[in-house]
N, C-alpha and C positions, 0 to 999 in steps of 0.2 A: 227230259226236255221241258216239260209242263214247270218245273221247279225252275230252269233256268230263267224262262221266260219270264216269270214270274216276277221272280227279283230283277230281273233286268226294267220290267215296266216300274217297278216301286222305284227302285233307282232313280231311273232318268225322273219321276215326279216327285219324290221326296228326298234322296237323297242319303243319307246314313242317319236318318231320324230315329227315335222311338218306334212310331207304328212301324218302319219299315225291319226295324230287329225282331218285334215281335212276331210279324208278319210270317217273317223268314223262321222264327221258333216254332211258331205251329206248321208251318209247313214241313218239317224237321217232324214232327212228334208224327202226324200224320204218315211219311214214307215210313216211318220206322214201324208205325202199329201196322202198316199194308206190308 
C-alpha cells in the first residue's frame, strides 16, 4: 500500500521523470532487502 501511494504522489507531481524512476528503484531495492 505504502509503495503504491508512493508513486502515485510522484506521479501526479512529476510525471514519468528521472527522480520519479529512480525514486520508484529504491523503493524496489528497499521491499526486496525487507
Amino acid at each position: 500500500v505504502l509503495r503504491s501511494v508512493a508513486t502515485q504522489n510522484m506521479g501526479e507531481e512529476n510525471g514519468d521523470s528521472i527522480e520519479n524512476i529512480i525514486y520508484r528503484y529504491f523503493l524496489n531495492r528497499i521491499y526486496r532487502v525487507k
